[in-house]
Structures are given as structure tokens and as C-alpha cells.
DOZA-393491 format. One line per 8 residues: number of its first residue (from 0); their letters; for each residue x negated, y, z negated of N, C-alpha, C. Coordinates in pm, whole numbers. Atoms other than C-alpha are relative to their C-alpha. Layout:
BEGIN
NUM	A	X,Y,Z,X,Y,Z,X,Y,Z ~ ... $
This chain:
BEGIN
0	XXXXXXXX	133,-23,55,-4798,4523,-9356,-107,-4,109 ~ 94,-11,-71,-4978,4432,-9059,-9,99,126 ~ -60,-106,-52,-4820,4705,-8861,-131,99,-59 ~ 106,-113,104,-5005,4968,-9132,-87,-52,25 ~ 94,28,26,-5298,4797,-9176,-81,50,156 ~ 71,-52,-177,-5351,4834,-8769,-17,145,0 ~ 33,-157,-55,-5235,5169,-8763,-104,96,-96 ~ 116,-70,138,-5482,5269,-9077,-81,29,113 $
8	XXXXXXXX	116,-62,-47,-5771,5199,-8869,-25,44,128 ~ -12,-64,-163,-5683,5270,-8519,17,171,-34 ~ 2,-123,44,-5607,5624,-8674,-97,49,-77 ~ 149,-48,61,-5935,5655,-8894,-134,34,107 ~ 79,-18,-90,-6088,5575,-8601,6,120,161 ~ -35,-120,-151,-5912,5801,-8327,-87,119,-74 ~ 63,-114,73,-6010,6078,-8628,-133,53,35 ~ 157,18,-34,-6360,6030,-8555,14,89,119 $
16	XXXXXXXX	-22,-58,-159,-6324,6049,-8190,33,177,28 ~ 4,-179,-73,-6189,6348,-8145,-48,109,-126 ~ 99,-79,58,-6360,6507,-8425,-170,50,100 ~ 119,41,-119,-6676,6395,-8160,97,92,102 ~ -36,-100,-96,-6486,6602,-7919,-28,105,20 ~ 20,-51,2,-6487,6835,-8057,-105,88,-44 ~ 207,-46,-2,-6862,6887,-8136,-23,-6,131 ~ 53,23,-106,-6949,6787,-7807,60,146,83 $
24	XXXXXXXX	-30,-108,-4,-6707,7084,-7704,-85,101,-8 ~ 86,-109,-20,-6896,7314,-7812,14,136,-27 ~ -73,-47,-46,-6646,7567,-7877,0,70,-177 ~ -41,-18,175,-6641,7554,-8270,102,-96,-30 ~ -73,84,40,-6507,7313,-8492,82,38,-167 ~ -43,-17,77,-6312,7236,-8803,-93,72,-117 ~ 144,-63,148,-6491,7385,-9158,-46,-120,-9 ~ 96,155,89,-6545,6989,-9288,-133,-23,113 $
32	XXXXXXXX	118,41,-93,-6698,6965,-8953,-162,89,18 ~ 165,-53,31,-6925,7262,-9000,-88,-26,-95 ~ 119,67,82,-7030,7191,-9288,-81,-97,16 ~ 110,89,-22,-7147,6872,-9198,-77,-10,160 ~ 144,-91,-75,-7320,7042,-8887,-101,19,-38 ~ 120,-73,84,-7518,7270,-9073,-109,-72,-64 ~ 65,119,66,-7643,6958,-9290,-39,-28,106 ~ 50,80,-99,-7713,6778,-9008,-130,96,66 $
40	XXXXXXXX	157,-69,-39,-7955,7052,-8868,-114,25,-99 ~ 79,31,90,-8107,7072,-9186,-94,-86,-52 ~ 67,143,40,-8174,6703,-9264,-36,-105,104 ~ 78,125,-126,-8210,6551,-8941,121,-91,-24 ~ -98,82,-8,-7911,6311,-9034,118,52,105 ~ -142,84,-110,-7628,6188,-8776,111,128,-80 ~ -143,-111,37,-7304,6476,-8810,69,-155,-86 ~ -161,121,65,-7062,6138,-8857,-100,-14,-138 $
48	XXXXXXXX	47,31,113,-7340,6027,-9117,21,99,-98 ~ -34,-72,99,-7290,6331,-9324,145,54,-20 ~ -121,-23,-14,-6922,6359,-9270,32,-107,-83 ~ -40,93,70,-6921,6015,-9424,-82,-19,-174 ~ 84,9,101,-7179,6111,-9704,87,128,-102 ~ -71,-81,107,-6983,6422,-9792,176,-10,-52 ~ -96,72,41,-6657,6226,-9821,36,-96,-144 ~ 51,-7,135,-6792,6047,-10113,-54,53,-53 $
56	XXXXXXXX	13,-99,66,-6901,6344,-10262,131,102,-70 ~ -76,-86,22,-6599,6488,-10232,145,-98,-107 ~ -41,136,107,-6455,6157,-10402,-26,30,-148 ~ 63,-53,109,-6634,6244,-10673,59,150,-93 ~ -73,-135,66,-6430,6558,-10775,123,-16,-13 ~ -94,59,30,-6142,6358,-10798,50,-67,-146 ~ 13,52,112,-6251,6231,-11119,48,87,-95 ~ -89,-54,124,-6186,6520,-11341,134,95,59 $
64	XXXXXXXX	-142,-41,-10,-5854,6637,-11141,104,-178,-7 ~ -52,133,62,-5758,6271,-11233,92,-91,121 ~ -46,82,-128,-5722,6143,-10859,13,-106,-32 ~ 54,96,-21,-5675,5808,-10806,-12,-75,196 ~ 19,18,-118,-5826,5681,-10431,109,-126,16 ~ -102,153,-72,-5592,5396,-10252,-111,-59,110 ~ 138,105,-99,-5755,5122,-9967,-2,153,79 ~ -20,-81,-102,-5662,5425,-9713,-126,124,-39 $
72	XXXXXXXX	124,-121,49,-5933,5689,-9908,-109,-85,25 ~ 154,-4,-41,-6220,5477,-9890,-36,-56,87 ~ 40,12,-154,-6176,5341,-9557,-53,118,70 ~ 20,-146,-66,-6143,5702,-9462,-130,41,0 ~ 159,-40,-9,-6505,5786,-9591,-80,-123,75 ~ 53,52,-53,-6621,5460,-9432,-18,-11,172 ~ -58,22,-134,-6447,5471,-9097,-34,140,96 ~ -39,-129,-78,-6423,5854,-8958,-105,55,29 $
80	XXXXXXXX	209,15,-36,-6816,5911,-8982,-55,-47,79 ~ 79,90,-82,-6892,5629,-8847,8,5,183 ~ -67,-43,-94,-6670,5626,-8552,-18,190,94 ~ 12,-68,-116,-6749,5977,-8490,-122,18,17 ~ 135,15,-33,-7126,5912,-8510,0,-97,167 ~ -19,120,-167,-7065,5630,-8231,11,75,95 ~ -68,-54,-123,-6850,5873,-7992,-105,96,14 ~ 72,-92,-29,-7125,6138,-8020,-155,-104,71 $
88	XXXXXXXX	108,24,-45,-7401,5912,-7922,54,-85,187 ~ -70,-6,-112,-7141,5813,-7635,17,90,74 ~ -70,-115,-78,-6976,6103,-7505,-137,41,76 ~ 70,-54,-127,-7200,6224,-7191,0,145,-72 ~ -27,-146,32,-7287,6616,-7233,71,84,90 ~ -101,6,-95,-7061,6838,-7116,-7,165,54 ~ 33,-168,6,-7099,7167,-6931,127,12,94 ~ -128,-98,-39,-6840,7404,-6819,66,50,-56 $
96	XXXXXXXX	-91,-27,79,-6601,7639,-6950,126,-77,-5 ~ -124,94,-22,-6312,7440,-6825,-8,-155,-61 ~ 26,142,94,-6440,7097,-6959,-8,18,-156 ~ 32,35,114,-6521,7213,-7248,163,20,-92 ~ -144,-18,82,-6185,7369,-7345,80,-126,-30 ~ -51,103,-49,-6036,7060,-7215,-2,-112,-82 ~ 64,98,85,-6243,6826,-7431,47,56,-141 ~ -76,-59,149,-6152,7089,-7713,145,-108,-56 $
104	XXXXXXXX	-158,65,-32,-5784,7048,-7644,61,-158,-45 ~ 7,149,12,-5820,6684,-7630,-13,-45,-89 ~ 54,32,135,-6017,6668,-7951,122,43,-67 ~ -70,-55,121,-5780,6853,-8160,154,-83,6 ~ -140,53,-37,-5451,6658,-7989,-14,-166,-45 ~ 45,113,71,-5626,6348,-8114,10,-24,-87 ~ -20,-55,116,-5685,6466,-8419,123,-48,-71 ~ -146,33,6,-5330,6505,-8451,80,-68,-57 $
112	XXXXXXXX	-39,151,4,-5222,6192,-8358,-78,-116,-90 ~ 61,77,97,-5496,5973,-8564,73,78,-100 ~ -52,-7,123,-5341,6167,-8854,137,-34,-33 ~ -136,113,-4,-4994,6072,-8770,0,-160,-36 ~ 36,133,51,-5135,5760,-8805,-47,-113,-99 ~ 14,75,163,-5324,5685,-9104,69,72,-96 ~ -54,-68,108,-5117,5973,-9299,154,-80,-22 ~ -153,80,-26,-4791,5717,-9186,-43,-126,-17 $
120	XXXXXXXX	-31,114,34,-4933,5411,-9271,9,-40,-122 ~ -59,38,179,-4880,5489,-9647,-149,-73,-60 ~ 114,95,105,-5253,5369,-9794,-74,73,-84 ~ 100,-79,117,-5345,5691,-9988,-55,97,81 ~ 48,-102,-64,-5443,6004,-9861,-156,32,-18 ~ 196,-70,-21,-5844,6123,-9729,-28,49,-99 ~ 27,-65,151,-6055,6197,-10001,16,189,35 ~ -66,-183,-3,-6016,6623,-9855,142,69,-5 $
128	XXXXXXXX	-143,-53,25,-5636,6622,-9871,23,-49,-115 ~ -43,2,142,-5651,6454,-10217,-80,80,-69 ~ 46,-59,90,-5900,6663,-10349,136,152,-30 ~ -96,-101,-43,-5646,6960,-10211,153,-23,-149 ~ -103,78,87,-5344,6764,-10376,-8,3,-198 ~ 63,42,122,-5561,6689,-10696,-17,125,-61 ~ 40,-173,-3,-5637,7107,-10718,160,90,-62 ~ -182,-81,41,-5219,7176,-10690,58,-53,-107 $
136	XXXXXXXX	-34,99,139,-5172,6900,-10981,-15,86,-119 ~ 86,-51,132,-5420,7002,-11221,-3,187,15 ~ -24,-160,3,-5389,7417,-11153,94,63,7 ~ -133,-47,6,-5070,7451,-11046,33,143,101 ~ 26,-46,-95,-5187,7633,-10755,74,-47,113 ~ -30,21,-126,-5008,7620,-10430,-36,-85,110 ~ 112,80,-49,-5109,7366,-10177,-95,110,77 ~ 22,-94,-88,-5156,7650,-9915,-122,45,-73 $
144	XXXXXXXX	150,-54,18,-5401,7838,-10181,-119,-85,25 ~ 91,119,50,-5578,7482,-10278,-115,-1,111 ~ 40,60,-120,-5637,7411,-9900,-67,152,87 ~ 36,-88,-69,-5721,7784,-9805,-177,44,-78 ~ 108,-26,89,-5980,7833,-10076,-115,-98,-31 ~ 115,90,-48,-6195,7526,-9997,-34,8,106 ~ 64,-41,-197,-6168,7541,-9601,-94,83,-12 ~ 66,-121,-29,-6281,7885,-9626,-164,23,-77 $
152	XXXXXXXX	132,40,71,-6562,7793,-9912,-106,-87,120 ~ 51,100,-96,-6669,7511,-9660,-50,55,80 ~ 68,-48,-119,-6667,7685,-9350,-121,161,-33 ~ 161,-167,-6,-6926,8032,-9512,-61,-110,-26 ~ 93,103,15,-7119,7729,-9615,-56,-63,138 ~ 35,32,-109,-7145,7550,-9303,-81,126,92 ~ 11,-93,-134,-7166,7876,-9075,-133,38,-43 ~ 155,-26,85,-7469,7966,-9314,-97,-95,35 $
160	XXXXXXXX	92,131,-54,-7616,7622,-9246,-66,22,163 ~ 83,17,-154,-7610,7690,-8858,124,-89,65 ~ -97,35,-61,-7268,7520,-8813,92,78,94 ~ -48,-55,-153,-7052,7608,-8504,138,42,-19 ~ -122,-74,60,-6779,7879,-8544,26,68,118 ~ -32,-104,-83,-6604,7980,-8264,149,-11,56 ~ -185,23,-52,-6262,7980,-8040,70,-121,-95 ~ -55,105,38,-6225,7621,-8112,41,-19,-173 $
168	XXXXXXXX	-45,-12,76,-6231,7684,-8489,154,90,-55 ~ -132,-73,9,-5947,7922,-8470,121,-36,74 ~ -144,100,-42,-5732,7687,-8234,3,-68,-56 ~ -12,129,105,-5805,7418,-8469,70,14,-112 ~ -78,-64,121,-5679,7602,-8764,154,16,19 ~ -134,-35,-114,-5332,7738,-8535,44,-163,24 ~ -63,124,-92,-5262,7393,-8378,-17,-130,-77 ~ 23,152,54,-5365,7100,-8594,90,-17,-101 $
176	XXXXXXXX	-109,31,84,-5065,7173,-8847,141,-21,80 ~ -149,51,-77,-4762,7189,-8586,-28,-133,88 ~ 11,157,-116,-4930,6880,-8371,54,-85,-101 ~ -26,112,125,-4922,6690,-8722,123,-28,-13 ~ -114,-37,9,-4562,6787,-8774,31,-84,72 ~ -85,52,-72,-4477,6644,-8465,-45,-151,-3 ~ 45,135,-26,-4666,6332,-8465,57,-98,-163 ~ 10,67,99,-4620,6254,-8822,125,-99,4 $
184	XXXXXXXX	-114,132,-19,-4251,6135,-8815,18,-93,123 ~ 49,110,-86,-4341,5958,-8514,-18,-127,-14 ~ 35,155,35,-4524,5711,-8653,-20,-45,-142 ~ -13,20,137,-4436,5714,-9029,41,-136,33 ~ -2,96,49,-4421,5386,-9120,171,-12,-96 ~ -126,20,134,-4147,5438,-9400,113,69,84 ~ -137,-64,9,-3898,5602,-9167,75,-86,61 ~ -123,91,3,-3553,5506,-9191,76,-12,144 $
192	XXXXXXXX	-57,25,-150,-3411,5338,-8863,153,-25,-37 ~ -138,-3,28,-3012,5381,-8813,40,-155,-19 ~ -25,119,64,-2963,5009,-8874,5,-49,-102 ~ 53,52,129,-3152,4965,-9172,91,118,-55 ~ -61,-107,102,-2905,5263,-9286,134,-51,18 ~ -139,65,12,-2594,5070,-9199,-16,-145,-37 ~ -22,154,32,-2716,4716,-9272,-164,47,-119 ~ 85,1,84,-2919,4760,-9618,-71,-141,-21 $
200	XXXXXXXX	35,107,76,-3148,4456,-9739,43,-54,-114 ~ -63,45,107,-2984,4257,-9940,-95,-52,-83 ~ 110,14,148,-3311,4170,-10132,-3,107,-51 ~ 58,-170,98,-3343,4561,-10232,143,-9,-101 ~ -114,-54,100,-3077,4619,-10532,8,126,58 ~ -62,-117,45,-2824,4879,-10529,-102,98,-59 ~ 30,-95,103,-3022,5194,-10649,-144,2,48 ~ 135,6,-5,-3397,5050,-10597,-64,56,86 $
208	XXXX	94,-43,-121,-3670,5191,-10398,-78,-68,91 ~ 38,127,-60,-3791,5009,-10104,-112,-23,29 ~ 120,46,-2,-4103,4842,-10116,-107,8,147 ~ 55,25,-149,-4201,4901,-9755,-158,91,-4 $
């Protein structure tokens, strides 16, 4: 438990980070991230601050696809905002084509890995992959459509706002599902080590599912 609990927020928080990367980049970012660009030039509020404002919003639409959030969802809106409000008032500015890619790169390989991380420590999935989830439930829609037909809502929204659409959004799109892939069984939490498959717990019954 205290394993997870670490890797929750060390991975909510990497999220941030290289989300902050990849703003600072420069390059174009994810849709969630444009959108809460666009806002941000609008209202004068902090990017992380509206990343963490439209997280519980997006909480909120969970209700009539009959989500229910775990600790891991509303850390997520508390943590990944915040964290990448911090790294943006950190991160130095950054000029060059070569830095910036670099910083891209970096951002999105982060990314990644923070999601390997809190998506493996088992506490409930981000309120934008359960709304996704919550969409294929209740419609019976594909995840692929669920998740193509909000991004793409998101990002004309954002880009309308004044949010930032460029290379980096189209490597981000390409690369942030096979990094995941690789990172995820990495650091899943629940996966099965060849020991624990020749020497079972003798507290688990025959048959049961294991509480881990």
C-alpha cells in the first residue's frame, strides 16, 4: 500500500511536470492542455490553475454516465495543476529549435512515465479517462470513438481560445500511447512476479481474487 500510495503522487506529479514542458516548449501541446491555454489567455488564470479547475468540471459529467471517482481521481484534479503551475513558474524560458524539441521530447517521455505510474498504482482512473470510460459504458461506443470525439471537441475549442497547436501536438498524439504501453507494465503494481505464481498466498483461497 505504501508502495502505491508513493507511486500515486510521484506520478500525478511527474504529470504536471512535463505537461509544463511541454508549454514551455512551445511546439504545441496536448488538446486538455489547449484548452486550458486558451482559458488561461482569456481569464488571466495560471494554465495548471485551469487544468485543475477543468478537472472538476469534467468530474461533474461523471454524474449522469454513473462514474464513480476513487482517492486516485481527485488527487489527480488536485495534484497535476498544481504541480504543473509550480514547474511553469520554474522552468527558465527556453529558446532554440533544438531545446525546444528536446524539452518537447522530454515532456511527452514524462508524461509517459507519470502515467505508468499513477495508472499502476490501482487508485481510480483521471477524471478525462473516466469520463472517456464513462461515455463507452453508458453508449456503447468504442473507447477509440469516446476518446477521439472529445480530444478533437477540446482541441477546436482550445485552438479557438488562442491555445497552441503545432508539431508537438501531433507527436503527442503518435507517441504518448506506445510510451504508455511500454511503461505501464513496468510499473503496474498488480503484476504477477514468477514466484508469487509458483508460491501462491496461502491467505488468498483457491479461486479468490487478490486483494493487492
Amino acid at each position: 500500500m505504501s508502495r502505491r500510495v508513493i507511486q500515486l503522487f510521484v506520478g500525478l506529479v511527474l504529470y504536471g511536470v512535463g505537461c509544463a514542458m511541454t508549454v514551455e516548449a512551445g511546439l504545441g501541446v496536448d488538446p486538455w492542455t489547449v484548452l486550458a491555454e486558451g482559458l488561461s489567455i482569456h481569464t488571466g488564470i495560471g494554465i495548471g490553475w485551469i487544468a485543475n479547475i477543468l478537472g472538476f468540471f469534467v468530474l461533474l459529467l461523471w454524474i449522469p454516465l454513473r462514474q464513480k471517482p476513487g482517492v486516485g481521481t481527485i488527487a489527480n484534479i488536485l495534484l497535476v495543476g498544481t504541480s504543473m503551475q509550480v514547474a511553469l513558474w520554474v522552468f527558465p524560458p527556453i529558446s532554440g529549435v533544438v531545446a525546444q524539441f528536446a524539452v518537447l521530447l522530454g515532456g511527452i517521455v514524462t508524461v509517459a512515465i507519470a502515467s505508468g505510474l499513477y495508472i499502476g498504482a490501482h487508485f481510480g482512473p483521471g477524471p478525462r479517462d473516466g469520463l472517456m470510460t464513462g461515455m463507452h459504458k453508458r453508449l456503447g461506443w468504442p473507447i477509440w470513438t469516446c476518446r477521439a470525439l472529445v480530444e478533437l471537441t477540446v482541441l477546436g475549442i482550445g485552438w479557438l481560445l488562442g491555445g497552441t497547436v503545432g508539431i508537438g501536438t501531433v507527436l503527442f498524439a503518435f507517441l504518448i500511447g506506445p510510451l504508455v504501453h511500454i511503461a505501464l507494465p513496468l510499473l503496474d503494481t498488480r503484476r504477477t512476479t514468477p514466484s508469487a505464481e509458483r508460491a501462491p498466498d496461502p491467505a488468498t483461497p483457491v479461486g479468490s481474487p487478490s486483494n493487492n
